[in-house]
C-alpha positions as CSV (number, residue, x, y, z in Angstrom):
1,X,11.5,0.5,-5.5
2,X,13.5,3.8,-6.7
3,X,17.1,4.4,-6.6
4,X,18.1,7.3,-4.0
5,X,19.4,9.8,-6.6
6,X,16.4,8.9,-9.1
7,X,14.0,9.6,-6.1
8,X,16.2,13.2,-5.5
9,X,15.9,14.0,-9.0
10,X,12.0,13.4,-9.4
11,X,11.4,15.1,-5.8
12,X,13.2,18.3,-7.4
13,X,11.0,18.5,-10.2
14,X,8.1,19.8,-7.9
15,X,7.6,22.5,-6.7
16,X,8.9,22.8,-3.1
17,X,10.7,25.3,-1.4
18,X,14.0,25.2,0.2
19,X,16.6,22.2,-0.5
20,X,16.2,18.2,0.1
21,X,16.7,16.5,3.3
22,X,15.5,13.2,3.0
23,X,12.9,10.5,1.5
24,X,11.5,7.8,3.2
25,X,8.8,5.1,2.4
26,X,5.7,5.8,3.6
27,X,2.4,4.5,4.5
28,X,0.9,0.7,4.4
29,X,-1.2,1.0,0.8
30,X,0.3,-1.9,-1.6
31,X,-0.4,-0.1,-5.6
32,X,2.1,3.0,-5.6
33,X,5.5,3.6,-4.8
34,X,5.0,6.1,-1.6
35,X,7.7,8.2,-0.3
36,X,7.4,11.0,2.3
37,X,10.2,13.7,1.1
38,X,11.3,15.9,3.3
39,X,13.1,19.8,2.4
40,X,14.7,22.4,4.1
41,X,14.7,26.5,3.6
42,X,16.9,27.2,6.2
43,X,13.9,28.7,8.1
44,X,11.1,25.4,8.1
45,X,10.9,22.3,6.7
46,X,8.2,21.4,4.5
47,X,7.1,17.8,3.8
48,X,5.3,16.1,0.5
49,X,4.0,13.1,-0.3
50,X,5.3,11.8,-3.8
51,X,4.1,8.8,-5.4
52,X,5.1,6.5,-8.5
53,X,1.9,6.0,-9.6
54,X,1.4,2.1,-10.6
55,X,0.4,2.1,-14.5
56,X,-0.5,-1.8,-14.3
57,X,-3.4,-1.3,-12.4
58,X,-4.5,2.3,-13.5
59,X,-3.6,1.7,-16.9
60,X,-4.3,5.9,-18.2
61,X,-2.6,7.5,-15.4
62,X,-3.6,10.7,-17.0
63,X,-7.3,10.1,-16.7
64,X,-6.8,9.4,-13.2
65,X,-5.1,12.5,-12.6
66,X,-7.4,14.8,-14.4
67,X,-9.8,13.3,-12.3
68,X,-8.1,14.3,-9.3
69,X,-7.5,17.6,-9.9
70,X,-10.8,18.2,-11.2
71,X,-12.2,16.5,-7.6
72,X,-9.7,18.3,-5.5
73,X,-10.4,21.8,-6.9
74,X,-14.4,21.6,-6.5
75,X,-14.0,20.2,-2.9
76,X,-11.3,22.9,-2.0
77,X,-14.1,25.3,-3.8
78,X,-17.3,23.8,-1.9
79,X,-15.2,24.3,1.4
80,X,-14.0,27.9,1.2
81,X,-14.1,29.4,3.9
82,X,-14.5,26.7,6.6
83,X,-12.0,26.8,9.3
84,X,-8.8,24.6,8.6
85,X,-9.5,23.9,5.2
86,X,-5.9,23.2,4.2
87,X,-6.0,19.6,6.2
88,X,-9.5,19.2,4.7
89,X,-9.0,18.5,1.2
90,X,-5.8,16.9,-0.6
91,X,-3.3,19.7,-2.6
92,X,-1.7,18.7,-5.2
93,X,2.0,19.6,-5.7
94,X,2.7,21.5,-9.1
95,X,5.9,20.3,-10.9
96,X,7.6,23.2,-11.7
97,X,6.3,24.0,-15.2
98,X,2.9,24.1,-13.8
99,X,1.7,20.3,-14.5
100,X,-0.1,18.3,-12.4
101,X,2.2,15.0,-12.7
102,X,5.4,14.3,-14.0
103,X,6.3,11.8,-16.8
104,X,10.2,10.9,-15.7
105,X,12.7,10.0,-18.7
106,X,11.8,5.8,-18.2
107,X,8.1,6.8,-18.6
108,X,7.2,6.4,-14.6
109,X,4.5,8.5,-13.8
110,X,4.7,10.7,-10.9
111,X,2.6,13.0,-8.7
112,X,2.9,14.6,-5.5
113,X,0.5,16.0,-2.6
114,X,1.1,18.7,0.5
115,X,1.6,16.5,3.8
116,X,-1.4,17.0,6.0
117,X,0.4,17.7,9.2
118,X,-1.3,16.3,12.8
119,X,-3.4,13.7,11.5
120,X,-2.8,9.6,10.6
121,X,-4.6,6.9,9.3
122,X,-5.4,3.1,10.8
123,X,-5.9,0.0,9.0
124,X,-8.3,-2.0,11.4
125,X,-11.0,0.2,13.4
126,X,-10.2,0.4,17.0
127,X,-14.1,1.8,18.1
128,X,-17.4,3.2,16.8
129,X,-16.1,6.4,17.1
130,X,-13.5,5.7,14.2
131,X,-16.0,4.2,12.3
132,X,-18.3,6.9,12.6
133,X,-16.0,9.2,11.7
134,X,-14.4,7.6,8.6
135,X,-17.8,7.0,7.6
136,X,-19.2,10.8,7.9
137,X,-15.9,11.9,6.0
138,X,-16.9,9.8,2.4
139,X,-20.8,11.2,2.7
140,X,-19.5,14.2,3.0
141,X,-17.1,13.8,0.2
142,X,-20.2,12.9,-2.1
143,X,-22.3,15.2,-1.0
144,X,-19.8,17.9,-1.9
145,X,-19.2,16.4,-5.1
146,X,-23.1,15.7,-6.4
147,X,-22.9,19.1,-7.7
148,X,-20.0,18.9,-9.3
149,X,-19.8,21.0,-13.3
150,X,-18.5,19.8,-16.6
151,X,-18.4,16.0,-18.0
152,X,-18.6,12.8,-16.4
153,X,-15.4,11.9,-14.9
154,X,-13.4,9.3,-16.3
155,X,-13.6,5.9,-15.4
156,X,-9.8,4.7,-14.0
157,X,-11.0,0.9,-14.1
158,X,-14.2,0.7,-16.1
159,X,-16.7,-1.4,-14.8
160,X,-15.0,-1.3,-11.5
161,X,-18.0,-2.3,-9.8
162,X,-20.5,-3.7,-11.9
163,X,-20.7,-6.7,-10.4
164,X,-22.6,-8.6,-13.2
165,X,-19.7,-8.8,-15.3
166,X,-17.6,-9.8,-12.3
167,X,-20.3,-12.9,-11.6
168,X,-19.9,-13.5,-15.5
169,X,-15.9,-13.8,-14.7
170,X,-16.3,-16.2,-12.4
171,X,-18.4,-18.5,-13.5
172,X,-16.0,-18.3,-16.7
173,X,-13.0,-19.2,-14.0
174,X,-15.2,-21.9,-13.2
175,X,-15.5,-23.3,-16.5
176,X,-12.3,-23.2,-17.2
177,X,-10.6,-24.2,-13.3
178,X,-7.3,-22.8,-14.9
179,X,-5.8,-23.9,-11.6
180,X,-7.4,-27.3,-11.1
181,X,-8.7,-26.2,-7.9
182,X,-12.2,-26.8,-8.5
183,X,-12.9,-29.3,-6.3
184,X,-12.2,-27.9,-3.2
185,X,-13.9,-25.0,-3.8
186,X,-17.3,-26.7,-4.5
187,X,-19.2,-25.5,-1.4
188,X,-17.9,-21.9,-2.2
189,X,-19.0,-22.2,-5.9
190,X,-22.3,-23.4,-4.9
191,X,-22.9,-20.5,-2.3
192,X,-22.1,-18.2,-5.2
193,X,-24.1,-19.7,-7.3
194,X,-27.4,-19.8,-4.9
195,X,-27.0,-16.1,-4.8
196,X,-26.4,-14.9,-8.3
197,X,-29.5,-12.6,-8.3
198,X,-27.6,-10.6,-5.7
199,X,-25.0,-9.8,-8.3
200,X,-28.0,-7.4,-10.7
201,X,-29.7,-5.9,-7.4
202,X,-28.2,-2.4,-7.4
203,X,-27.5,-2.1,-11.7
204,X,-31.2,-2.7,-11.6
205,X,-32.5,-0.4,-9.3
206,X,-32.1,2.6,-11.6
207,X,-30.1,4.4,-8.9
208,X,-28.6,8.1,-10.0
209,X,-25.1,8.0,-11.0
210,X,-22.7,10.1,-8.2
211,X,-19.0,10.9,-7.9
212,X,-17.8,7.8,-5.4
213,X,-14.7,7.2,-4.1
214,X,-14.7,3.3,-4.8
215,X,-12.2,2.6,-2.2
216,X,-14.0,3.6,1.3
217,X,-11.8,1.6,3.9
218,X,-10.7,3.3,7.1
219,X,-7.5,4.1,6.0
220,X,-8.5,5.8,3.6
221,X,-9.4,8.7,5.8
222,X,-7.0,11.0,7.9
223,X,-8.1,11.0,11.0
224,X,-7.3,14.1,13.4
225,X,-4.5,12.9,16.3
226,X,-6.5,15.4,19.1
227,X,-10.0,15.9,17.7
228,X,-10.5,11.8,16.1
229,X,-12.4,13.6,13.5
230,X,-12.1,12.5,10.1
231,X,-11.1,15.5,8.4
232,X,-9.8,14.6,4.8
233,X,-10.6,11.8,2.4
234,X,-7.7,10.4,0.7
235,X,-6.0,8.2,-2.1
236,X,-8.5,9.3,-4.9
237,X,-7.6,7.1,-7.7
238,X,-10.9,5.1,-8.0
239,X,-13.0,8.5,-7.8
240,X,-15.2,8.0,-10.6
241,X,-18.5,7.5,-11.5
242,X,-20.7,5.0,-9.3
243,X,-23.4,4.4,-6.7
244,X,-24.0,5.9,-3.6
245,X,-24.5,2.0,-2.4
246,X,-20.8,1.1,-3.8
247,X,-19.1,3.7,-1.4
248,X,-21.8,2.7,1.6
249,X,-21.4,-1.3,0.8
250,X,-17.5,-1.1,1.0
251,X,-17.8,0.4,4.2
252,X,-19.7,-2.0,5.9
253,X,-17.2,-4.6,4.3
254,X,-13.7,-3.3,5.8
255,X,-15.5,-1.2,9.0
256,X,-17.7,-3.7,10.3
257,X,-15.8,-7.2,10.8
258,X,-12.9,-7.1,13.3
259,X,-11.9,-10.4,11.6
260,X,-8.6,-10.2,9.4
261,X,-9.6,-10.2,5.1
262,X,-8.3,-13.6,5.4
263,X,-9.2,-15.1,8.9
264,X,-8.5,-18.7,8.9
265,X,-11.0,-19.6,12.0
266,X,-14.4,-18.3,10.6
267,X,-16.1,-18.4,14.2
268,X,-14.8,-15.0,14.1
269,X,-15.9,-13.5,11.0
270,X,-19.2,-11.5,11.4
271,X,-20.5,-8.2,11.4
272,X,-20.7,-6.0,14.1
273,X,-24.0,-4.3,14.9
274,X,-22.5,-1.6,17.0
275,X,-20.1,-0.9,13.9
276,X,-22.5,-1.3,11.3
277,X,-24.8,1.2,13.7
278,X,-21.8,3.8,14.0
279,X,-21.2,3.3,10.2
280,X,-24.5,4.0,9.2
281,X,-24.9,7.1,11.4
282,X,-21.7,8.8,10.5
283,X,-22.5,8.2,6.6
284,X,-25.8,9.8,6.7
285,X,-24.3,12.5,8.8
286,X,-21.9,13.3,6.4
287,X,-24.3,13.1,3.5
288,X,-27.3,15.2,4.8
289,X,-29.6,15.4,1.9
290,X,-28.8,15.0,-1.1
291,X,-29.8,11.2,-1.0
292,X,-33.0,10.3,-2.8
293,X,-35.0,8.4,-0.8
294,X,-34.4,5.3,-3.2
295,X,-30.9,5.5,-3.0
296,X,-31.4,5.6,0.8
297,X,-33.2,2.4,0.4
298,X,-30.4,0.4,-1.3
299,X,-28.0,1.2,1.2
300,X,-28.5,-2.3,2.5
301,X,-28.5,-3.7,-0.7
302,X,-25.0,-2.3,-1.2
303,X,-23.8,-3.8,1.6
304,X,-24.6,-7.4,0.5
305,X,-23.8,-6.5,-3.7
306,X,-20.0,-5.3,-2.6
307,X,-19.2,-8.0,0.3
308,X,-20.9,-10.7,-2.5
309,X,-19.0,-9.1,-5.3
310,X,-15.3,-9.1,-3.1
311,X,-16.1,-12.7,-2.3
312,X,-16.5,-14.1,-6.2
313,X,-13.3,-11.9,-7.2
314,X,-11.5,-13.8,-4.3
315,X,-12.6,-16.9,-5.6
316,X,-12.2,-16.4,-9.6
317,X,-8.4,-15.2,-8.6
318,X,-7.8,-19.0,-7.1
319,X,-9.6,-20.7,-10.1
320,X,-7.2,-18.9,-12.1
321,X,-4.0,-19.5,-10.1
322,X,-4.1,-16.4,-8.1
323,X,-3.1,-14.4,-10.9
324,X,-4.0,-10.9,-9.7
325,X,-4.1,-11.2,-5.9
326,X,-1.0,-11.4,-4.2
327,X,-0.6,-14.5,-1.8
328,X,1.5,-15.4,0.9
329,X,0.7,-19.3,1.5
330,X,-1.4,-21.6,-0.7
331,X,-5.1,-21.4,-0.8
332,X,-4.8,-17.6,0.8
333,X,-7.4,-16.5,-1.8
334,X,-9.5,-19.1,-0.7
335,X,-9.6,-18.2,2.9
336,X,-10.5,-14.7,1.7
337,X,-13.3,-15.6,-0.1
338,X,-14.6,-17.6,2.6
339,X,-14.5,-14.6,4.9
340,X,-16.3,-12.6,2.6
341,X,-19.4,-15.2,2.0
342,X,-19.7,-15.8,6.0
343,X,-19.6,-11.6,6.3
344,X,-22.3,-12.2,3.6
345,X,-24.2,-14.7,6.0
346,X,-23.7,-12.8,8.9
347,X,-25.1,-9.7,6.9
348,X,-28.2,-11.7,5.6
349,X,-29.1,-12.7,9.2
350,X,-29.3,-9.0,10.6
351,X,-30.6,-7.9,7.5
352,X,-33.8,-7.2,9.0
353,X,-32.5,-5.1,12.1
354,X,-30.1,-2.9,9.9
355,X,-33.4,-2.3,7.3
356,X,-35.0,-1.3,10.7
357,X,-32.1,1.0,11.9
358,X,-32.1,2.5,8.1
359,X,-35.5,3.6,8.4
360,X,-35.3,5.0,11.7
361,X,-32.6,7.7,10.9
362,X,-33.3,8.6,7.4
């Protein structure tokens, strides 16, 4: 973390009227240094949301934030004119010689973003209604961003979801059992194993490239605290090009399974039809029609491709020693890779019922 006065003398490099008050840690996300800074005028208080962007994980932090402003300003464009539209879409916070981050004097990058007042996130979906909601929010934010001018946007982690390589990864952890842990895992090697065609399903498909956010869990929408609606889509740092299936699959990963990521008793780990249902609905919702009807057909696929594809990177992370997941207790990457296959089985076995619901909305 920061040190106070660093903090006050970043915060003051953005523009932001009136004097500081305050800085507090904010928000559950685990990548970036979050702080929610506080200033005074005299006459309001104004509050923004300033981040350390973390430059392990997105190593060109200014690709990412070109990205960001480039995805900010043709959703704040497409929505001009609709009612509220300063809690819709995410404002960047000028530093103030005009840039859109700020490069601090030990080479820490840092950004900031207008507080959307009267709305939160959740971490675990409390009903349908959330779901739905969360899920109408990121097909909206696609569908206002298939249109979107100028050159491809950069990729923040290339191959990000190209799930190929990341079979090819794990059966390289495999080989090389860095960890020694290879024989406990044997029943989850094999279950990867049995399902490696599921890895090439969607890069096969010949599917039309999008804007996706890559990132599509539930708290990554502000929800509205009197409405419920989902009104703005946030942390943007894996917007980049993708598949409309990526964004779709995630969903059904982290909307549909009450279960914790690393549920120990896997009695409990299954998808939800009623969540999958409300999923489904709010996503096409928000998408209308800019879906071809092929990438309407893979929406399924995605579902299986990203839960499959979470579930290997679980797995290759204890091969390896847990070197890029954090963990809390031994075999923790384990467990979450066991939760992801029996999503994976759960998914398989109403696979038929979701094609069926698929077909009946679109």
């Amino acid at each position: 973390m920061i040190d106070f006065l660093s903090l006050i003398a970043v915060a003051r490099v953005f523009e932001v009227q009136g004097g500081f008050r305050s800085a507090n840690p904010y928000g559950s996300g685990h990548i970036h240094d979050t702080y929610c800074v506080t200033s005074d005028d005299g006459d309001r208080e104004e509050r923004i949301i300033l981040q350390r962007i973390n430059t392990a994980i997105f190593k060109n932090p200014v690709a990412v934030m070109e990205n960001i402003a480039r995805v900010t300003d043709h959703l704040r464009s497409r929505l001009t004119g609709e009612q509220d539209l300063e809690r819709r879409v995410l404002q960047l916070v000028l530093t103030r010689d005009g840039a859109a981050w700020h490069v601090d004097a030990e080479g820490r990058y840092w950004r900031a973003y207008r507080f959307i007042e009267g709305a939160r996130t959740f971490d675990s979906v409390n009903s349908p209604r959330q779901a739905l909601e969360a899920a109408k929010a990121f097909g909206e934010f696609q569908r206002l961003l298939a249109d979107l001018p100028g050159s491809r946007l950069h990729e923040s982690i290339p191959d990000f979801h190209n799930t190929g390589k990341r079979f090819v990864a794990f059966e390289w952890a495999v080989t090389e059992n860095g960890s020694g842990r290879g024989a406990e895992a044997r029943d989850e090697i094999a279950f990867a194993a049995s399902r490696r065609a599921i890895a090439t399903v969607l890069l096969d498909a010949e599917l039309p490239e999008r804007v996706t956010h890559n990132d599509t869990k539930l708290n990554n929408v502000l929800l509205d605290d009197e409405t419920g609606e989902g009104i703005c889509v946030i942390d943007l740092d894996t917007a980049m090009p993708g598949l409309a299936a990526y964004d779709f699959g995630d969903m059904v990963r982290t909307m549909t399974c009450p279960a914790a990521e690393d549920e120990r008793d896997l009695a409990r780990v299954a998808m939800d039809f009623e969540l999958f249902e409300a999923v489904l609905r709010g996503y096409l919702e928000g998408a209308g029609s800019f879906l071809t009807e092929r990438e309407r057909d893979s929406l399924i696929a995605g579902a299986k491709v990203i839960v499959f594809e979470q579930g290997i990177r679980f797995l290759s992370d204890h091969l390896a020693g847990d070197t890029y997941y954090k963990v809390s207790r031994p075999g923790q990457n384990l467990e979450r890779c066991r939760t992801q296959f029996k999503l994976l089985e759960s998914i398989e076995q109403q696979e038929d019922a979701m094609t069926w619901l698929l077909r009946a909305l679109a």
